[in-house]
PyMOL Python script that loads the backbone (N, CA, C, O; Angstrom):
from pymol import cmd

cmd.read_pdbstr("""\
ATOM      1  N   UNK A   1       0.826  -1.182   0.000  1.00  0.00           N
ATOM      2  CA  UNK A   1       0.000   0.000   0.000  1.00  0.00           C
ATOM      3  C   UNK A   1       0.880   1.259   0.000  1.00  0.00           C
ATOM      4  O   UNK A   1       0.486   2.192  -0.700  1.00  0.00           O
ATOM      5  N   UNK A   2       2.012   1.408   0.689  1.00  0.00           N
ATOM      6  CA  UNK A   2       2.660   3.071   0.991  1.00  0.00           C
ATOM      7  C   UNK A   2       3.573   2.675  -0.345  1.00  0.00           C
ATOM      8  O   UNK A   2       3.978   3.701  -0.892  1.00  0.00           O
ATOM      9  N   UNK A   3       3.922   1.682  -0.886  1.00  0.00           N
ATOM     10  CA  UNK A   3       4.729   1.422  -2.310  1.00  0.00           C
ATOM     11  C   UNK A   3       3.666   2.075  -3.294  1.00  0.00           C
ATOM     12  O   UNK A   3       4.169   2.828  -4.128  1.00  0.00           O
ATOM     13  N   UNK A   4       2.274   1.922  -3.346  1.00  0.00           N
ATOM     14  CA  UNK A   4       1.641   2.243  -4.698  1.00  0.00           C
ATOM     15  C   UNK A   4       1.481   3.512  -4.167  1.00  0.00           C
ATOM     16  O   UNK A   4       1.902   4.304  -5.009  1.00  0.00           O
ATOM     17  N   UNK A   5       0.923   4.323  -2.801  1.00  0.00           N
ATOM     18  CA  UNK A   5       1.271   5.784  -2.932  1.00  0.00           C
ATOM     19  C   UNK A   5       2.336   6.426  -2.969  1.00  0.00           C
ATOM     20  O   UNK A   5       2.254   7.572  -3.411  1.00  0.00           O
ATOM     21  N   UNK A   6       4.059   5.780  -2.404  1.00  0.00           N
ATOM     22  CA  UNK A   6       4.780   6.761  -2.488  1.00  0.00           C
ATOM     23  C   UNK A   6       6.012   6.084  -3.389  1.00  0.00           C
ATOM     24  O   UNK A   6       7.141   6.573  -3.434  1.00  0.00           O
ATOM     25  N   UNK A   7       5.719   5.220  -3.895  1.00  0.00           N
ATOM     26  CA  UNK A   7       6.931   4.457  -4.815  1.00  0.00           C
ATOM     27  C   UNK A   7       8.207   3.824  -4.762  1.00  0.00           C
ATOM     28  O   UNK A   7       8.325   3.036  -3.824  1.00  0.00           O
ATOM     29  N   UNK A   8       9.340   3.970  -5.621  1.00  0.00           N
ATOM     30  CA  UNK A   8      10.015   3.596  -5.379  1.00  0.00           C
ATOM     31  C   UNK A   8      11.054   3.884  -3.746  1.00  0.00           C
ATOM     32  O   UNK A   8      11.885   3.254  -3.091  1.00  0.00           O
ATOM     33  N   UNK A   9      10.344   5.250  -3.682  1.00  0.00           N
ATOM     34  CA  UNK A   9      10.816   5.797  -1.668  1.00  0.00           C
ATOM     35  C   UNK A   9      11.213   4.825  -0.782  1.00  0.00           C
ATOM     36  O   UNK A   9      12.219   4.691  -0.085  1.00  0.00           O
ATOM     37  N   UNK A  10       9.871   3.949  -1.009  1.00  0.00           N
ATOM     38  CA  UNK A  10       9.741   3.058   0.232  1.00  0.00           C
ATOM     39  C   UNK A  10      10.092   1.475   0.037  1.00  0.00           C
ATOM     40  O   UNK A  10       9.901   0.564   0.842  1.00  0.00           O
ATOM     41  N   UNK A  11      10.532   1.431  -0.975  1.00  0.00           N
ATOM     42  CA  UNK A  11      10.246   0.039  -1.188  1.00  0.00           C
ATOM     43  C   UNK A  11      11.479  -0.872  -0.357  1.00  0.00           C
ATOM     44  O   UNK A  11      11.259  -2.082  -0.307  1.00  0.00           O
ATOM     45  N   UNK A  12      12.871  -0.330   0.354  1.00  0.00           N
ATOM     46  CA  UNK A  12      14.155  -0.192   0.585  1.00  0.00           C
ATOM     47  C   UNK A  12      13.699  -0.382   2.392  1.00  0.00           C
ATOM     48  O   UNK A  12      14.586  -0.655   3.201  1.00  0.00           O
ATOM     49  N   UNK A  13      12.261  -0.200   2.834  1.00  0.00           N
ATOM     50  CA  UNK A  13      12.357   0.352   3.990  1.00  0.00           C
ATOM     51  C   UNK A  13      11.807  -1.058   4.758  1.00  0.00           C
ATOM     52  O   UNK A  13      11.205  -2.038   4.319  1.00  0.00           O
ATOM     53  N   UNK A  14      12.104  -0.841   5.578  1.00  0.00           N
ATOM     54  CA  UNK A  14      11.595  -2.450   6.304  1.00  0.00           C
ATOM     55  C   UNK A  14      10.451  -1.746   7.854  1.00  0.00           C
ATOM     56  O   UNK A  14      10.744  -1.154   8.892  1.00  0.00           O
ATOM     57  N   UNK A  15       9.409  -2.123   7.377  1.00  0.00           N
ATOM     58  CA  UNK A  15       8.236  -2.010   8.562  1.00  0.00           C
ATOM     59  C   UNK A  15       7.943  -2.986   9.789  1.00  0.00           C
ATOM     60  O   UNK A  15       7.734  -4.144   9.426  1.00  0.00           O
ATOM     61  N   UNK A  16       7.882  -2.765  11.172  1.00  0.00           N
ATOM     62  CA  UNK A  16       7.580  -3.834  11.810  1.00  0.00           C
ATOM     63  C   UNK A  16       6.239  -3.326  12.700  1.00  0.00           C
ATOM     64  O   UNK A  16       6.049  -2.150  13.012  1.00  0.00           O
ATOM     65  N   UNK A  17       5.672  -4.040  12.921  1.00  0.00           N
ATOM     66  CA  UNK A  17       4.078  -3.586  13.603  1.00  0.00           C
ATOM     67  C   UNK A  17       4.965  -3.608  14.659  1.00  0.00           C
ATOM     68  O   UNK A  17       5.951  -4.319  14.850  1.00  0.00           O
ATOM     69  N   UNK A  18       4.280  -2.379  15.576  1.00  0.00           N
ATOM     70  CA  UNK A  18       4.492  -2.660  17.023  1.00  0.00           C
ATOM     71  C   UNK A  18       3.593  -2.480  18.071  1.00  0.00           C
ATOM     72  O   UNK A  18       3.780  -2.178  19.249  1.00  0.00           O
ATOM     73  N   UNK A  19       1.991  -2.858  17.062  1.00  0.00           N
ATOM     74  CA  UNK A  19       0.931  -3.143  18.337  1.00  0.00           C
ATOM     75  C   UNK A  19       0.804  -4.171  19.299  1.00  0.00           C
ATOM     76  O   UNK A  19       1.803  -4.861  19.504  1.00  0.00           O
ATOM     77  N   UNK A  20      -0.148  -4.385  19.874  1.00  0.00           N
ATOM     78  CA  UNK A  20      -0.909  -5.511  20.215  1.00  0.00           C
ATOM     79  C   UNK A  20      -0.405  -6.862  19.362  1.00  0.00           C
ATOM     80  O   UNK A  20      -0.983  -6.940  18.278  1.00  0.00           O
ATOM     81  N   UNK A  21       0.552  -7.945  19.619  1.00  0.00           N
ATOM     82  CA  UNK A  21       0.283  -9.139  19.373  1.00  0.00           C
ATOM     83  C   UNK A  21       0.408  -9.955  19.718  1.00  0.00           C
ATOM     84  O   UNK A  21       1.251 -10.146  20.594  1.00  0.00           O
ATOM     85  N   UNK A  22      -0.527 -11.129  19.126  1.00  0.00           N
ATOM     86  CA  UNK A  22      -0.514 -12.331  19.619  1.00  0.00           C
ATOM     87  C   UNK A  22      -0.696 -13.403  18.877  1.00  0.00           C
ATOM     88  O   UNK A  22      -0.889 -13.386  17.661  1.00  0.00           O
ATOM     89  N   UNK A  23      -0.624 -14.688  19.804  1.00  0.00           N
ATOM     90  CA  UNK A  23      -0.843 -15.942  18.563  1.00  0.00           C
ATOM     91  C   UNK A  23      -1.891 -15.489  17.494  1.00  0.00           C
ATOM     92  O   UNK A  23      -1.609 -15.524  16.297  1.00  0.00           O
ATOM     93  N   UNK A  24      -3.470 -14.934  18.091  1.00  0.00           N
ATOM     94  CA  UNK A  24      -3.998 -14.691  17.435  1.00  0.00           C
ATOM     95  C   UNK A  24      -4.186 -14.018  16.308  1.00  0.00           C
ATOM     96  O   UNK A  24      -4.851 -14.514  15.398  1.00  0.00           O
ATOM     97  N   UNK A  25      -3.717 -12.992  16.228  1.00  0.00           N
ATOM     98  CA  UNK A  25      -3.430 -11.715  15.447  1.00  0.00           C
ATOM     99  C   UNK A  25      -2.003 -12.248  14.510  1.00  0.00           C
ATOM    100  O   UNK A  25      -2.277 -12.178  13.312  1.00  0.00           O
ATOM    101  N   UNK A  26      -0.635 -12.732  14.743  1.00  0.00           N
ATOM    102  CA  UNK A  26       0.169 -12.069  14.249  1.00  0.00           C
ATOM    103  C   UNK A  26       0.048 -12.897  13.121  1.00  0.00           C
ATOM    104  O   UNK A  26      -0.334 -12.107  12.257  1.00  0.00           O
ATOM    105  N   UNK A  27       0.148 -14.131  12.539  1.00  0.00           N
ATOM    106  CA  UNK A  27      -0.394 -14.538  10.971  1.00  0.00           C
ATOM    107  C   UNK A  27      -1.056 -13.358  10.274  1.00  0.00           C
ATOM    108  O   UNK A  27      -0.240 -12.698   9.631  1.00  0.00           O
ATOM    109  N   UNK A  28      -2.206 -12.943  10.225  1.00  0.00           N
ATOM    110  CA  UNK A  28      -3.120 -11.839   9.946  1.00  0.00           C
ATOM    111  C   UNK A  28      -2.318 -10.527   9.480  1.00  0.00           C
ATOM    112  O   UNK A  28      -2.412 -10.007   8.368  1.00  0.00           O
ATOM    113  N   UNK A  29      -1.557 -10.116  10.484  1.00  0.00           N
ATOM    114  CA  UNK A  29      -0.672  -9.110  10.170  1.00  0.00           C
ATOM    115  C   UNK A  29       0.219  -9.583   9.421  1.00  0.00           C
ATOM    116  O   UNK A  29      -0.015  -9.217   8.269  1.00  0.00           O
ATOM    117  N   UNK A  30       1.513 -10.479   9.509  1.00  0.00           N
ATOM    118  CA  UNK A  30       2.401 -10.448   8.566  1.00  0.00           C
ATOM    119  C   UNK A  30       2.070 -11.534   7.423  1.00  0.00           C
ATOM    120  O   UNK A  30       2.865 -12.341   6.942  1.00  0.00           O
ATOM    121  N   UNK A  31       0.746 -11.368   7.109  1.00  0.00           N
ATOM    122  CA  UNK A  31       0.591 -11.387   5.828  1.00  0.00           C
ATOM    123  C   UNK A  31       0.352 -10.209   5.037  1.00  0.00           C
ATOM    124  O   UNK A  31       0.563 -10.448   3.847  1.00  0.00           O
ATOM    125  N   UNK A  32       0.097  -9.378   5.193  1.00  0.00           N
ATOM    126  CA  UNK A  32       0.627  -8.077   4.460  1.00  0.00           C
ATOM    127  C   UNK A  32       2.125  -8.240   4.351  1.00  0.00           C
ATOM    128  O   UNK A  32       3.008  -8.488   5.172  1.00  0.00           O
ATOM    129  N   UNK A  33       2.099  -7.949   2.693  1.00  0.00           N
ATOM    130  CA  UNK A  33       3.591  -7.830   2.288  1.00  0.00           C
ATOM    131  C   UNK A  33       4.245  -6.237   2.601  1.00  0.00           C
ATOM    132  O   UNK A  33       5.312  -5.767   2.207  1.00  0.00           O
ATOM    133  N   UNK A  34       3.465  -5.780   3.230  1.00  0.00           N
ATOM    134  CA  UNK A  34       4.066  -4.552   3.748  1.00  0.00           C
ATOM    135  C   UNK A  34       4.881  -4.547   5.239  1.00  0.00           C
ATOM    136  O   UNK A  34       5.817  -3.831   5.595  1.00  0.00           O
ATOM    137  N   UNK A  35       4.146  -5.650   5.993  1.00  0.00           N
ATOM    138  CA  UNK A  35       5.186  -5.522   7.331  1.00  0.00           C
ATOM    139  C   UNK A  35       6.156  -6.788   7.144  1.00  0.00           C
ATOM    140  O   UNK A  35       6.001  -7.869   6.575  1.00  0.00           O
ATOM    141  N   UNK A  36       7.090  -6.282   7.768  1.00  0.00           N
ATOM    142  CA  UNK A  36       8.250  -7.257   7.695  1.00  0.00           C
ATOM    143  C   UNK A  36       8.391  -7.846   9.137  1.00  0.00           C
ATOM    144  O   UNK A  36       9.476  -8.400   9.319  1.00  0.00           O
ATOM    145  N   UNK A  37       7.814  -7.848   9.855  1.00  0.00           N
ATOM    146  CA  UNK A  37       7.981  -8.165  11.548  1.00  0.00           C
ATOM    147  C   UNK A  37       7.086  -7.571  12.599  1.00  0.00           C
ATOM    148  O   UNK A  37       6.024  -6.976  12.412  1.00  0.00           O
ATOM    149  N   UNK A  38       7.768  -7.862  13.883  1.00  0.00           N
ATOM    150  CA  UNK A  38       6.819  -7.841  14.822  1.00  0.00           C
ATOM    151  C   UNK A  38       7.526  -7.415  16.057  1.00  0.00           C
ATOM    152  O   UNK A  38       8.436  -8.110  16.510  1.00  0.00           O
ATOM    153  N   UNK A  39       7.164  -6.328  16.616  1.00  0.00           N
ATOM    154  CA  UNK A  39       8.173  -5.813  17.636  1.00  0.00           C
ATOM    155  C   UNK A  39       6.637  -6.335  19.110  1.00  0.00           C
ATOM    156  O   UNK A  39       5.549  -5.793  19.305  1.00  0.00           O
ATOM    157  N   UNK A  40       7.307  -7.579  19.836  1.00  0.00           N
ATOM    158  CA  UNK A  40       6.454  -8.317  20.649  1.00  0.00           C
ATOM    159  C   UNK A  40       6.740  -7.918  22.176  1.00  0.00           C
ATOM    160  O   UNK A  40       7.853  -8.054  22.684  1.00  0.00           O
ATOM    161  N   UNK A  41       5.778  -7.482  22.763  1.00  0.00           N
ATOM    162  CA  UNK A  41       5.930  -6.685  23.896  1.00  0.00           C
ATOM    163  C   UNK A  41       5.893  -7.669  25.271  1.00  0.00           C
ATOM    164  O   UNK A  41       6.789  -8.470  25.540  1.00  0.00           O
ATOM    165  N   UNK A  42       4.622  -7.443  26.128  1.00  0.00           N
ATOM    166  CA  UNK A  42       4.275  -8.353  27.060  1.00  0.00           C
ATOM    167  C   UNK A  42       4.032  -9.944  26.565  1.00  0.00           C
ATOM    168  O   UNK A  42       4.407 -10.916  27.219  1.00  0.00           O
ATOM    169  N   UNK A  43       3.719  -9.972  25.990  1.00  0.00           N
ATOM    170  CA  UNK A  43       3.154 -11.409  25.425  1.00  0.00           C
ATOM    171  C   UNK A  43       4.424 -12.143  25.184  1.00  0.00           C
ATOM    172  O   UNK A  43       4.271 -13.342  25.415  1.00  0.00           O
ATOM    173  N   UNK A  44       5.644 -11.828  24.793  1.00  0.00           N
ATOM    174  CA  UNK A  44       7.115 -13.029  25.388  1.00  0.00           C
ATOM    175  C   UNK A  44       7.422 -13.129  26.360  1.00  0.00           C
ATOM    176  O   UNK A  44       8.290 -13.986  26.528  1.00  0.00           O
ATOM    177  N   UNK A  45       6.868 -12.241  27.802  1.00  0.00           N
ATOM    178  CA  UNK A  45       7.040 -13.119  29.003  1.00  0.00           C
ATOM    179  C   UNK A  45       6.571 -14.017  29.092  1.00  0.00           C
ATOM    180  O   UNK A  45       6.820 -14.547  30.175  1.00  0.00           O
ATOM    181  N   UNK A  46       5.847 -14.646  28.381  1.00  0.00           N
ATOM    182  CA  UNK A  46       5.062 -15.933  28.884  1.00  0.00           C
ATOM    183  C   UNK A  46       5.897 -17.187  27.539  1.00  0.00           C
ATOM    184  O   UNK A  46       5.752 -17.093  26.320  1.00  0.00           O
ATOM    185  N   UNK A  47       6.382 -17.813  27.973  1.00  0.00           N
ATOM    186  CA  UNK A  47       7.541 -18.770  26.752  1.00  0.00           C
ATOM    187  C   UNK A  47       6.352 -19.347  26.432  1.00  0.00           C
ATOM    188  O   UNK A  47       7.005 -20.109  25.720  1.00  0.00           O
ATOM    189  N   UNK A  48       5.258 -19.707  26.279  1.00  0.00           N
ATOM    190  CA  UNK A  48       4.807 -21.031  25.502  1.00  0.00           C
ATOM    191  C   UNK A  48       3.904 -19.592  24.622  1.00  0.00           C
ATOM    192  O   UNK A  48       3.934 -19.725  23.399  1.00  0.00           O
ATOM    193  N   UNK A  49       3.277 -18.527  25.041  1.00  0.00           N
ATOM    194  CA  UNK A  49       2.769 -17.269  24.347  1.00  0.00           C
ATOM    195  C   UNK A  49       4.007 -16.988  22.921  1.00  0.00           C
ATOM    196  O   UNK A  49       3.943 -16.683  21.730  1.00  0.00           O
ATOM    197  N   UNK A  50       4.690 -17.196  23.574  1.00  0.00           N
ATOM    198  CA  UNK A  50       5.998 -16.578  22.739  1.00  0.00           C
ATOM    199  C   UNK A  50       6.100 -17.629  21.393  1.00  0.00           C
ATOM    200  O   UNK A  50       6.009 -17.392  20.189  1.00  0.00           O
ATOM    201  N   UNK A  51       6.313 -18.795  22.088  1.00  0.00           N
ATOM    202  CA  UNK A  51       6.700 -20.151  20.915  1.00  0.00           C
ATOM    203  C   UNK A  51       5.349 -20.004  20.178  1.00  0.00           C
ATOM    204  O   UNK A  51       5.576 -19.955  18.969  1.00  0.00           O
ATOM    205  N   UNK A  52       4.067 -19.919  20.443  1.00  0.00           N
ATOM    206  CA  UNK A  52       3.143 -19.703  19.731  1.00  0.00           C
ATOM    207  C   UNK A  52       2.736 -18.653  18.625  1.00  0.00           C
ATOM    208  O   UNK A  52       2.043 -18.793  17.617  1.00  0.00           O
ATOM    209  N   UNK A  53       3.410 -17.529  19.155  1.00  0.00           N
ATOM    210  CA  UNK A  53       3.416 -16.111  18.388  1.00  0.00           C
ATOM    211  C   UNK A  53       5.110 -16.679  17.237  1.00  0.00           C
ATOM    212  O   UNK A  53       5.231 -15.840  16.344  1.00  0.00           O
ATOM    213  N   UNK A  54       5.774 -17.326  17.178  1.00  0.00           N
ATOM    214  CA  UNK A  54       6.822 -17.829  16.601  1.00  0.00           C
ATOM    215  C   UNK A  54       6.461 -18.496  15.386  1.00  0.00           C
ATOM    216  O   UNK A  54       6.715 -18.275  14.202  1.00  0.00           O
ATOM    217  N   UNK A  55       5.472 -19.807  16.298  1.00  0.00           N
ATOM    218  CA  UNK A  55       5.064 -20.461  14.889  1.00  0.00           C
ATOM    219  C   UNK A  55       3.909 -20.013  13.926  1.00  0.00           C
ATOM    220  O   UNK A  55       3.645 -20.544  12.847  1.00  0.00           O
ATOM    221  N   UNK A  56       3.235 -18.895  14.524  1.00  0.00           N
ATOM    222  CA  UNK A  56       2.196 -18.201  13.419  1.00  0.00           C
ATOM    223  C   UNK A  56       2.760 -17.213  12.594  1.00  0.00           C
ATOM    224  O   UNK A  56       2.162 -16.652  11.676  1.00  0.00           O
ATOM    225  N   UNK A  57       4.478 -16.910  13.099  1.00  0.00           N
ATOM    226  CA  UNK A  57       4.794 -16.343  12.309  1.00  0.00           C
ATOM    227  C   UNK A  57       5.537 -16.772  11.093  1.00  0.00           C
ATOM    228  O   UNK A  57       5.666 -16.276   9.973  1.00  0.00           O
ATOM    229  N   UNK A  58       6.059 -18.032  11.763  1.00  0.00           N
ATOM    230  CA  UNK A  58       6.857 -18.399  10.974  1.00  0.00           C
ATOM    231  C   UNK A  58       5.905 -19.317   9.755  1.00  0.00           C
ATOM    232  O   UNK A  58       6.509 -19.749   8.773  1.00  0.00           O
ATOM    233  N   UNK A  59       4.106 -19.620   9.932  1.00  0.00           N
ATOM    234  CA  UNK A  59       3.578 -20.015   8.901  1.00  0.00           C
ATOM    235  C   UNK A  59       3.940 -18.702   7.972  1.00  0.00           C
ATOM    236  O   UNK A  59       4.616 -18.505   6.962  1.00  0.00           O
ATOM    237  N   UNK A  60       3.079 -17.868   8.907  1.00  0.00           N
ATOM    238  CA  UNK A  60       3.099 -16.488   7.447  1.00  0.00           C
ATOM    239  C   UNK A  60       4.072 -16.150   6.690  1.00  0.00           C
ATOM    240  O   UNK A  60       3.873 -15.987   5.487  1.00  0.00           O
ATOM    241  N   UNK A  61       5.131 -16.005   7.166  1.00  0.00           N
ATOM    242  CA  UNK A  61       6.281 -15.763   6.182  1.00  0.00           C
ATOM    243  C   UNK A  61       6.056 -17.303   5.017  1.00  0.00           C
ATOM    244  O   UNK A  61       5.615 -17.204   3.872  1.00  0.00           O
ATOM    245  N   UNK A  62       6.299 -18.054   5.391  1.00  0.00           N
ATOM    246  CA  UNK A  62       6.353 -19.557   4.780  1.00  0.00           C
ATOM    247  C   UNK A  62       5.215 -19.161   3.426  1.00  0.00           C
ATOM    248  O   UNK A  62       5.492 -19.266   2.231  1.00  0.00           O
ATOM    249  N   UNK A  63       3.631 -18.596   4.124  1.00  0.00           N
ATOM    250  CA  UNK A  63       2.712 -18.680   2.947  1.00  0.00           C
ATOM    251  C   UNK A  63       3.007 -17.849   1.940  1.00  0.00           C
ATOM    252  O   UNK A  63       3.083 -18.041   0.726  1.00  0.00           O
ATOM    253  N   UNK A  64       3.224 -16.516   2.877  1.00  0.00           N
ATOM    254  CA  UNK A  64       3.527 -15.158   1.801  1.00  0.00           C
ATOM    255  C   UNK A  64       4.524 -15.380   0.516  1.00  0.00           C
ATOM    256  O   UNK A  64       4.419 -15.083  -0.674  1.00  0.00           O
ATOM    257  N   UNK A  65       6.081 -16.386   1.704  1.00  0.00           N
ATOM    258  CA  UNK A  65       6.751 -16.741   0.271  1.00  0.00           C
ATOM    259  C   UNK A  65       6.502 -17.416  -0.795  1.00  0.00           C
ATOM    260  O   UNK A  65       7.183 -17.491  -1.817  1.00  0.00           O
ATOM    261  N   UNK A  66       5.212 -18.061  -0.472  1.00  0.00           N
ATOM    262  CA  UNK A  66       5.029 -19.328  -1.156  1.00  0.00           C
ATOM    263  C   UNK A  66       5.715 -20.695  -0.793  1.00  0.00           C
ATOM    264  O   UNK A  66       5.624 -21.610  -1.612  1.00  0.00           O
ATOM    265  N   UNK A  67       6.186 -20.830   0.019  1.00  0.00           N
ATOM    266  CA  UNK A  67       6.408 -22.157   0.576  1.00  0.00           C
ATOM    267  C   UNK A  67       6.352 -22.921   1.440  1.00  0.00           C
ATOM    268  O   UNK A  67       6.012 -22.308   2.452  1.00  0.00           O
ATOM    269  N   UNK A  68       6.550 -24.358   1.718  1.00  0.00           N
ATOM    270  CA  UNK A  68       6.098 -25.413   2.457  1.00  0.00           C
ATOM    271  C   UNK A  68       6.275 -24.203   4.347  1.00  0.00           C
ATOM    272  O   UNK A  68       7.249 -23.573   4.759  1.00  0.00           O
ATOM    273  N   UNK A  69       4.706 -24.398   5.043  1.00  0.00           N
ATOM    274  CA  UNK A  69       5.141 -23.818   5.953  1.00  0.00           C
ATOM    275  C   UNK A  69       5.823 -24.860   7.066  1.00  0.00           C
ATOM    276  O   UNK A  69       5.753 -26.089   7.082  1.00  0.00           O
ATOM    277  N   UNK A  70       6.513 -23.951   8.001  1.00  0.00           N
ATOM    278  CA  UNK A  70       7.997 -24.534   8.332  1.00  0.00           C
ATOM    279  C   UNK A  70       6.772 -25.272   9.640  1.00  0.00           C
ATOM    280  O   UNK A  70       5.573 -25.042   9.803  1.00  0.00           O
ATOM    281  N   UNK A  71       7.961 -26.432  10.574  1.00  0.00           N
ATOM    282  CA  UNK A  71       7.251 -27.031  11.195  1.00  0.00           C
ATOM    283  C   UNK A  71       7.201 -26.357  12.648  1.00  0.00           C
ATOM    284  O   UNK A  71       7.946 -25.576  13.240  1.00  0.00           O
ATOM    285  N   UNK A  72       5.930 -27.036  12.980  1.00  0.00           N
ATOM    286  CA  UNK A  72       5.050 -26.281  14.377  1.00  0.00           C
ATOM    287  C   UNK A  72       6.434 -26.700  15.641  1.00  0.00           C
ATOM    288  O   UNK A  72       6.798 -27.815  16.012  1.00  0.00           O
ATOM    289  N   UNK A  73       6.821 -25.671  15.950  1.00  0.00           N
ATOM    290  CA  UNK A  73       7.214 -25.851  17.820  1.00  0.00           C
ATOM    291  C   UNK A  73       6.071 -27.279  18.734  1.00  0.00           C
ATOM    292  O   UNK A  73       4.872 -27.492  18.550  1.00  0.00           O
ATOM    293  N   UNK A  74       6.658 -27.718  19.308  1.00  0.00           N
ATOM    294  CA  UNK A  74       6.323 -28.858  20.181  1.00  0.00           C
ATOM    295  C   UNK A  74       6.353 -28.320  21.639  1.00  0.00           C
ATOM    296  O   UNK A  74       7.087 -28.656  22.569  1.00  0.00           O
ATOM    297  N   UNK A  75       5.261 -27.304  21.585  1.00  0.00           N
ATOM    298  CA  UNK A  75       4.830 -26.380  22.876  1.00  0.00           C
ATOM    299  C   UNK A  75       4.776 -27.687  23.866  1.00  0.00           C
ATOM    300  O   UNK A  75       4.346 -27.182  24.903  1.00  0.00           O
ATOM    301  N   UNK A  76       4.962 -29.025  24.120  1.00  0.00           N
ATOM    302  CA  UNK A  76       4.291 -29.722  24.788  1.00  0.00           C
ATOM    303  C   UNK A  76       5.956 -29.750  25.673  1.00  0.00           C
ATOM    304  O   UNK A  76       6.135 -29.875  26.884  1.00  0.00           O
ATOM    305  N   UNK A  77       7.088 -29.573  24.489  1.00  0.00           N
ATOM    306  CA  UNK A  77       8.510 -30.189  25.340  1.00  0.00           C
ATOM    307  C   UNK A  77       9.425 -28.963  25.671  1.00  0.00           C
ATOM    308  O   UNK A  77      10.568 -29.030  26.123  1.00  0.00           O
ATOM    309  N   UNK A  78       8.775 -27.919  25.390  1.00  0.00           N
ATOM    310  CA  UNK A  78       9.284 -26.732  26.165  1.00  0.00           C
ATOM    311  C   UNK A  78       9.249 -27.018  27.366  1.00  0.00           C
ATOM    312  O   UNK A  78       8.316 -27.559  27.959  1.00  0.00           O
ATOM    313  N   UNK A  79      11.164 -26.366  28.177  1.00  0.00           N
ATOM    314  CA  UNK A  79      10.487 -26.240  29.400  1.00  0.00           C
ATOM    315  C   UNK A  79       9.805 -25.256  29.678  1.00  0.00           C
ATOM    316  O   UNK A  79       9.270 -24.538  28.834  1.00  0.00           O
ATOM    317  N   UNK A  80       9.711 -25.038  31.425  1.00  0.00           N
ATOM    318  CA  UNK A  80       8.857 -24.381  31.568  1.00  0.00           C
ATOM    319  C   UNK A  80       9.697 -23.079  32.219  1.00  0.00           C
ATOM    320  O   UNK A  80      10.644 -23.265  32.983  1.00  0.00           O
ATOM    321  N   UNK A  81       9.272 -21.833  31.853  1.00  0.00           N
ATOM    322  CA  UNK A  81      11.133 -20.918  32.402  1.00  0.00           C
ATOM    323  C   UNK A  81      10.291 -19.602  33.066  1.00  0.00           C
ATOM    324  O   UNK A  81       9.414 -19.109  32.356  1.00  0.00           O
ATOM    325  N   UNK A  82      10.489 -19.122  34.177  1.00  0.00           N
ATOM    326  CA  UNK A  82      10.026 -18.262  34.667  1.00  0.00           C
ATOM    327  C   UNK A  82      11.138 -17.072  34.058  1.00  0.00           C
ATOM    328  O   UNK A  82      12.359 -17.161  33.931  1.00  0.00           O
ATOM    329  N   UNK A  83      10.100 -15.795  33.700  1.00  0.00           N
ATOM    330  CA  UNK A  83      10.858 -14.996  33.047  1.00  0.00           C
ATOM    331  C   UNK A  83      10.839 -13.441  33.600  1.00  0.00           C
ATOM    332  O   UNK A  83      10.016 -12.637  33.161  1.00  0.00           O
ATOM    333  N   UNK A  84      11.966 -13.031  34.752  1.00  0.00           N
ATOM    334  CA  UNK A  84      11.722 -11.926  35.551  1.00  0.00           C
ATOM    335  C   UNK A  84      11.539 -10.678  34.656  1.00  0.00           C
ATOM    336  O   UNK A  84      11.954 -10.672  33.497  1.00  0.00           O
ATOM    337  N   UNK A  85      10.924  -9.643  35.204  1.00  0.00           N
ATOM    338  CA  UNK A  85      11.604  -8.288  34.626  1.00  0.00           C
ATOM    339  C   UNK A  85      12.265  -7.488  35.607  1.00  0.00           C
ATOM    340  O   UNK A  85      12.103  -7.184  36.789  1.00  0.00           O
ATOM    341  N   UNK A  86      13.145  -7.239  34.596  1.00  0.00           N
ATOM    342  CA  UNK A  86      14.420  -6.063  35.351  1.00  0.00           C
ATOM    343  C   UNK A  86      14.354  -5.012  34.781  1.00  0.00           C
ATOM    344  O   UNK A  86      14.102  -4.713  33.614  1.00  0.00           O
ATOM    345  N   UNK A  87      14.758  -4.062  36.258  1.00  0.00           N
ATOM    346  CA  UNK A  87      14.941  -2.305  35.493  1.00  0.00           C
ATOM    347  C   UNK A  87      16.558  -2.125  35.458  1.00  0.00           C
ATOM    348  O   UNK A  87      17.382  -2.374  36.338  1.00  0.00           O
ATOM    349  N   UNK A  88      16.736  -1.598  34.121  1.00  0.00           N
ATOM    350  CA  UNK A  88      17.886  -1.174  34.166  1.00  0.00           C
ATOM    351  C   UNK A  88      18.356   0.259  34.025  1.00  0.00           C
ATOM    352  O   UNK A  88      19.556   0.525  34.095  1.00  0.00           O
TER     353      UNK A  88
END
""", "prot")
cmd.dss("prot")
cmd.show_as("cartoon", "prot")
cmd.util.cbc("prot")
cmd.orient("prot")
């Protein structure tokens, strides 16, 4: 979309959403060939949130390119990792 209004400008530029995401959402989003990523906030403190938001991404890229999508994380053999936050 900002390629057919502003042209060759943008085409060099790499976009990453940095709303709200989640397993749910982020397929959805990076299927637009306009974002290139995902700047993931609260939702990677939680590791199995995280491995999940991983493998929906890593379908989308897979579909967008056109190819075999890559294989699902085995959320079952993750451990399990408590993940503090620190101020620095």
């Amino acid at each position: 979309m900002l390629a057919q209004d502003h042209g060759e400008a943008v085409r060099g530029i790499r976009f990453l959403y940095g709303g709200s995401v989640s397993p749910d959402t982020v397929e959805g989003l990076l299927a637009d060939p306009d974002i290139h990523g995902a700047l993931v906030g609260g939702a990677s403190l939680n590791s199995s949130v995280l491995l999940a938001i991983l493998d929906q991404a890593a379908r989308a890229f897979a579909q967008r390119e056109g190819g075999p999508a890559r294989p699902s994380y085995n959320l079952a053999a993750q451990p399990k990792v408590a993940i503090k936050r620190s101020l620095v």
